[in-house]
C-alpha positions as CSV (number, residue, x, y, z in Angstrom):
1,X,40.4,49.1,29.2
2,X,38.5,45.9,29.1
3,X,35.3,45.4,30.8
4,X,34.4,42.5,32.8
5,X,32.0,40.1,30.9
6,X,31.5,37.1,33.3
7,X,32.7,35.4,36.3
8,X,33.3,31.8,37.2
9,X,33.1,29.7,40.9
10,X,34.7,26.7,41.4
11,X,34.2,24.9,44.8
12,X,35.2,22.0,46.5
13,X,35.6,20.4,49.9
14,X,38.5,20.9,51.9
15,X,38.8,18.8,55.5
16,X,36.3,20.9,57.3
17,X,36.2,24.1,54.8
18,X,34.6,24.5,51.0
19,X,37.1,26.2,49.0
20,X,36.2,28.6,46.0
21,X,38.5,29.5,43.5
22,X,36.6,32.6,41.2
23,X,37.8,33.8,37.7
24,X,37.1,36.9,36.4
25,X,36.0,36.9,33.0
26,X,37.3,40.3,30.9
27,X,36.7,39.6,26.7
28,X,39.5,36.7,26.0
29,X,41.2,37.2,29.5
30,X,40.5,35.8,33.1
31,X,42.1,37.4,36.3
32,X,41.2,36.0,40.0
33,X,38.2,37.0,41.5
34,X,38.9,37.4,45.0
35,X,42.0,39.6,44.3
36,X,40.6,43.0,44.0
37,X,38.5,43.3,47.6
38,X,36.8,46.4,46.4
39,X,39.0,47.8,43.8
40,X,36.9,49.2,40.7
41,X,39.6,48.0,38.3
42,X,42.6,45.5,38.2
43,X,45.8,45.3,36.1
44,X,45.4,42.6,33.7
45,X,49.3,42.5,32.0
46,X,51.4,45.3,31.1
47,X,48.7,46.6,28.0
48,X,45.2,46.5,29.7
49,X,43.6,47.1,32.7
50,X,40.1,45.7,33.7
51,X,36.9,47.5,35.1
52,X,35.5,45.4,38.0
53,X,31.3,45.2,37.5
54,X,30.8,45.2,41.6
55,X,26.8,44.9,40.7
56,X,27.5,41.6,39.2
57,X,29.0,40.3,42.1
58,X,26.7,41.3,44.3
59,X,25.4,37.5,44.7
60,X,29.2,37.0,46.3
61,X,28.4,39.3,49.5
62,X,26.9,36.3,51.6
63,X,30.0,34.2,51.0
64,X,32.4,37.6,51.5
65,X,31.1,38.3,54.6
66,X,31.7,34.9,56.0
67,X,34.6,33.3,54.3
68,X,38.4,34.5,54.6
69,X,39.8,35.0,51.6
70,X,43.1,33.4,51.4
71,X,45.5,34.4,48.1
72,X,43.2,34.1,45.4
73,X,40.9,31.5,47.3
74,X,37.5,31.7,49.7
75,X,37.3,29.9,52.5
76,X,34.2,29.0,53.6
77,X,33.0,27.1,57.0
78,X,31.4,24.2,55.8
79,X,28.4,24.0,58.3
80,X,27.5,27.2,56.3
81,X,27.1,25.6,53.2
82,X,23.1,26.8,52.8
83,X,25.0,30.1,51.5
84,X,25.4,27.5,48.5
85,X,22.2,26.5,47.8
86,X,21.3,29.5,45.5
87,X,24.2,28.2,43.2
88,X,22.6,24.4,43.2
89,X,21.8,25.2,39.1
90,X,24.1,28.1,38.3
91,X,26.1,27.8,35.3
92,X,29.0,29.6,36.8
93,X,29.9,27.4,39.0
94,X,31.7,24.0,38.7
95,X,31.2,21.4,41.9
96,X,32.7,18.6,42.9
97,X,30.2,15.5,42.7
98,X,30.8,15.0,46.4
99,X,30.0,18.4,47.5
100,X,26.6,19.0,45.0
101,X,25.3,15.9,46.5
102,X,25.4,17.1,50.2
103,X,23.8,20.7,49.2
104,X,21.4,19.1,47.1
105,X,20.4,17.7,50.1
106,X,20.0,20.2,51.8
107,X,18.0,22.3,49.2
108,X,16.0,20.1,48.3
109,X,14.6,19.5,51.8
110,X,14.2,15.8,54.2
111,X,13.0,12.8,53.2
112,X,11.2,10.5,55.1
113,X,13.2,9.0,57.9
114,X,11.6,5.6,59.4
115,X,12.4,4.3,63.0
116,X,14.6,1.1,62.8
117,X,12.9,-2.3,63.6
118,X,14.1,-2.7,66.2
119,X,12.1,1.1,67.9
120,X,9.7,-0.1,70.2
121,X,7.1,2.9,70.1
122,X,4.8,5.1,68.0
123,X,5.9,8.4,67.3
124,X,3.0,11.5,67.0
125,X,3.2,13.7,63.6
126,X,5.8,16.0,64.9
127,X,8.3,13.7,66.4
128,X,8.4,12.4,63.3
129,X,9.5,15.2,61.3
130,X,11.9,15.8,64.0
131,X,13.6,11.9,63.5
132,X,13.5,13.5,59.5
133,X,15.1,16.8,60.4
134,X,17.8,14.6,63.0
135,X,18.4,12.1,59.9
136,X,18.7,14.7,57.9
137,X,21.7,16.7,59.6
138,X,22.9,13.2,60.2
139,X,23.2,12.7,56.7
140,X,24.8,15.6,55.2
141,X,27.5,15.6,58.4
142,X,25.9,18.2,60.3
143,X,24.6,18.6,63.9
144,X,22.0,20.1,65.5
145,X,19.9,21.4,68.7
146,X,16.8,20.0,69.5
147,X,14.6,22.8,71.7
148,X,11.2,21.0,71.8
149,X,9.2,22.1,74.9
150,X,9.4,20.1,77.6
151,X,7.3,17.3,77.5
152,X,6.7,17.0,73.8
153,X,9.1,13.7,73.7
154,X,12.7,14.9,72.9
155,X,13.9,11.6,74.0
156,X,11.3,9.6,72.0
157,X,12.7,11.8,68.7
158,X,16.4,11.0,69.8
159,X,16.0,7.1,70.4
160,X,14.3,6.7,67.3
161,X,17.0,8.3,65.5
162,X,19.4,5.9,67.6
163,X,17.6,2.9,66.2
164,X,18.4,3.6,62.7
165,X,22.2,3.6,63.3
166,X,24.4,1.0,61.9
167,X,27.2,1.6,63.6
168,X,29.9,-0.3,65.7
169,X,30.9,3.2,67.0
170,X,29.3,3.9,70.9
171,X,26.6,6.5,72.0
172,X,27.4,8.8,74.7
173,X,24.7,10.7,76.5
174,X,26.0,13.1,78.7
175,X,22.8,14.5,81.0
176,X,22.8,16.1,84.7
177,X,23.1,13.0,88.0
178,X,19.3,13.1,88.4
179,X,18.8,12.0,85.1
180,X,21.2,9.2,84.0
181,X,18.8,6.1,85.5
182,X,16.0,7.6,83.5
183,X,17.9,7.6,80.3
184,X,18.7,3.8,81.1
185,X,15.1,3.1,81.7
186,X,14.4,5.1,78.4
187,X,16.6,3.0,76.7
188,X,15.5,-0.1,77.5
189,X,12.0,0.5,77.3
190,X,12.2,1.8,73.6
191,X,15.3,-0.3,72.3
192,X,15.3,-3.7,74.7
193,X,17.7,-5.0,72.3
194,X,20.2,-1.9,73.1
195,X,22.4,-2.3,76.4
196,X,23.7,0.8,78.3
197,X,26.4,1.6,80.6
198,X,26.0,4.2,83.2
199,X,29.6,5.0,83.7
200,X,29.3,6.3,87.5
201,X,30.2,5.9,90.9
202,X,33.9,3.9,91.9
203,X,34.5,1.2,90.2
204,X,33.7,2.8,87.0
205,X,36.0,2.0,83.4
206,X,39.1,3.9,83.7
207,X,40.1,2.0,80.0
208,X,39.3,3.6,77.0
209,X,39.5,0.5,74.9
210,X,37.1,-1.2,76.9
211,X,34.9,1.7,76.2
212,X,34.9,2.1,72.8
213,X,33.5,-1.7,72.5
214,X,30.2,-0.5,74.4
215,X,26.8,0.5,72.4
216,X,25.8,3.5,75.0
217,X,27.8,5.1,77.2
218,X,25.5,7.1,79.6
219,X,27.6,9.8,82.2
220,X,27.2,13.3,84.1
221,X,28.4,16.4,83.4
222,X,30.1,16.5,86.9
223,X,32.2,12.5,85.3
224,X,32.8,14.1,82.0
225,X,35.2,17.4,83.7
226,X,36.6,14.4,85.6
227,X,36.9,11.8,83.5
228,X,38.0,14.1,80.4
229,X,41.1,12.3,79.5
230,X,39.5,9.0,79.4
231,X,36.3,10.0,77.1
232,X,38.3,12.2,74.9
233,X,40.7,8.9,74.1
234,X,37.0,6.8,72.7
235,X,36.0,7.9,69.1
236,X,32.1,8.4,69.4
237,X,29.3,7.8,66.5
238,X,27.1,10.2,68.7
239,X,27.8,12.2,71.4
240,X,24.3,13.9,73.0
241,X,24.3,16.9,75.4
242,X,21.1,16.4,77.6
243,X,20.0,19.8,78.8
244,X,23.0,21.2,77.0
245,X,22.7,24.5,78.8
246,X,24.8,23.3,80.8
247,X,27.5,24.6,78.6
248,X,25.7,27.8,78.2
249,X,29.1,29.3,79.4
250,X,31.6,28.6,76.8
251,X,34.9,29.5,79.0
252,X,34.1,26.7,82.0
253,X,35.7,23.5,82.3
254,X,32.5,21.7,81.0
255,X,32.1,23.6,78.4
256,X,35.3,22.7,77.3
257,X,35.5,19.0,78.6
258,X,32.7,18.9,75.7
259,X,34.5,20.2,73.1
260,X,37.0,17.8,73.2
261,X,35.1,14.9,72.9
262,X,35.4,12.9,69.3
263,X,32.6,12.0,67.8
264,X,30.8,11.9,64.1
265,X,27.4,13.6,65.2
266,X,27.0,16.2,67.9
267,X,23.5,16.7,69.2
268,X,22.1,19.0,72.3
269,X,18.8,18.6,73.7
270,X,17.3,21.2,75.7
271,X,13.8,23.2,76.7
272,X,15.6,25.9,77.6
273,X,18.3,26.9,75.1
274,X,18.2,30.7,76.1
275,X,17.8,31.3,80.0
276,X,19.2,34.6,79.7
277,X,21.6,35.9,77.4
278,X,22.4,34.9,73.8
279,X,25.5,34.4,74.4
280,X,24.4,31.2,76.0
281,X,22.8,30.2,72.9
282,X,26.2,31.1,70.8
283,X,28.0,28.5,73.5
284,X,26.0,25.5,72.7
285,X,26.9,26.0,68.9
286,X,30.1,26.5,69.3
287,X,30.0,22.9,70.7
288,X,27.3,21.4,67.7
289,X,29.1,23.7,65.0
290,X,32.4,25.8,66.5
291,X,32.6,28.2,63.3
292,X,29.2,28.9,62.6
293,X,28.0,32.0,65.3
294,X,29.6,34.9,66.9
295,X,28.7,36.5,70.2
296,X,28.9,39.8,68.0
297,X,25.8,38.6,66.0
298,X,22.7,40.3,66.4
299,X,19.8,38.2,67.4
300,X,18.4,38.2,63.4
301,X,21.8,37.2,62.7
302,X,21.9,34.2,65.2
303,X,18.5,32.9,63.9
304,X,19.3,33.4,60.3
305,X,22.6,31.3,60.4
306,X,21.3,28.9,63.1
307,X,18.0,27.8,61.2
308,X,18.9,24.7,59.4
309,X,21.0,23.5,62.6
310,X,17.9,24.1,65.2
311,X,14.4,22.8,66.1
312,X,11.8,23.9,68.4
313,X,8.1,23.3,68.7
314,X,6.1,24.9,71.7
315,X,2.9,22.8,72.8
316,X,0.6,25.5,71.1
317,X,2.2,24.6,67.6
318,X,1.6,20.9,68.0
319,X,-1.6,20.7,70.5
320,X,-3.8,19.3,68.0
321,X,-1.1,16.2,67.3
322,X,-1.0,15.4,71.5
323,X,-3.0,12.7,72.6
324,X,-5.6,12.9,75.0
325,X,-5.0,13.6,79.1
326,X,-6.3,10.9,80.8
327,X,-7.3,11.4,84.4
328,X,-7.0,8.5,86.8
329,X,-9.0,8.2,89.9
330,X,-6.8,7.1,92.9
């Protein structure tokens, strides 16, 4: 009987998964390391068996509990790659370049993100480590919800992430009716230089090509059930959720209208993330990230795997940042 001496990780991406491929180490032999789920020893050849040292793969659990294990190979979700930042400087494991990089990134926190040129306001402290934290997801291919309270400048945040794009990709903001002219006024009073189309009312593009040559694309929830097959047919660099509990029920058409949309960078916006129910909560991610949270996870568990993927500040935490009320005298 041989005892285990070592094990080994090698991960990689694969399309929207990591996949690890684990050795077991015994003396002068290997054997796979996802292969024995639980067993206390393995059958090396026909001469020796090995003796499984469970304690020292107790580091494995978080990636056990929410990969699959496939053959001899984990499968891991990739927006749950902060599972892998513990590993960053491991000598066990071998990365690919490509992969290290992006959860480098991520442990080693977000740079600095400036406004682009041509961002025509003044952000306060705080909304500018949220355009850090949106560049950041950005960046390593994630998405993300933004639950400010209202009135702390989501918008502000989100158009001065916009103005760092270099794209020839189009936005789409999908928000309720009421609020579609206000983005448009939004727009153009913080990025002049950035026209919108409000795709509403009759005579409104029924061509997707035409579409997809358009810098913002600004609809309803009520246009995208409608219009479904024509927005899921345009290829998006951003596609934005304005009060995204909207889709706080996962099995209605809008819900799923979302979820078909195409786009590089999925981002919800809302005050109110949670009316009720975390279940609601669960809905929006599965539209930002669909593998990442279960309705069966307790509410430790939703914030745990949620954190790098959500934002919210409350006017207490940033009172001291806000400027000034000023009272006018009519």
């Amino acid at each position: 009987m041989l005892r285990q001496t070592n094990f080994h990780l090698s991960m990689q991406e694969k399309h929207e998964h990591i996949a690890v491929v684990g050795v077991l180490q015994f003396q002068d032999q290997a054997a796979p390391l996802f292969k024995p789920a639980g067993r206390l020893w393995m059958e090396l050849d026909a001469d020796s068996v090995g003796l499984i040292d469970h304690e020292a793969r107790e580091p494995l659990a978080p990636l056990l509990q929410d990969g699959r294990v496939e053959v001899d190979e984990l499968y891991l979700p990739r927006q749950k790659l902060s599972l892998l930042s513990s590993w960053i400087d491991s000598p066990q494991v071998d990365w690919s370049e490509k992969l290290k990089d992006t959860v480098s990134q991520m442990t080693h926190g977000m740079e600095q993100a400036a406004a682009g040129p041509r961002f025509q306001g003044t952000l306060l402290p705080y909304q500018q480590n949220g355009l850090n934290w949106l560049a950041h997801l950005y960046r390593c291919g994630f998405s993300g919800l933004l639950a400010d309270e209202m009135g702390l400048g989501k918008t502000v945040q989100v158009l001065a992430f916009f103005s760092r794009l270099r794209t020839n990709l189009p936005i789409l903001i999908v928000a309720p009716t009421s609020l579609l002219f206000n983005w448009s006024r939004e727009c153009a009073k913080f990025l002049p230089d950035l026209p919108t189309y409000i795709h509403s009312g009759k005579d409104r593009l029924q061509d997707p090509l035409e579409m997809q040559k358009l810098p913002v694309v600004i609809t309803s929830y009520a246009l995208l059930r409608l219009d479904e097959t024509l927005l899921s047919q345009v290829h998006f660099e951003v596609i934005l959720l304005d009060e995204s509990q909207a889709i706080k029920n996962k099995g209605t058409q809008t819900a799923q209208s979302a979820s078909r949309l195409k786009g590089n960078f999925r981002l919800c916006l809302s005050g109110t993330p949670i009316e009720n129910r975390k279940e609601e909560f669960v809905s929006q991610f599965h539209f930002l990230l669909p593998d990442l949270l279960s309705e069966k996870d307790s509410v430790e568990h939703l914030k745990r795997k949620s954190r790098p993927f959500f934002l919210r500040r409350s006017k207490g935490e940033v009172d001291m940042e806000l400027p000034e009320k000023r009272e006018q005298v009519l």
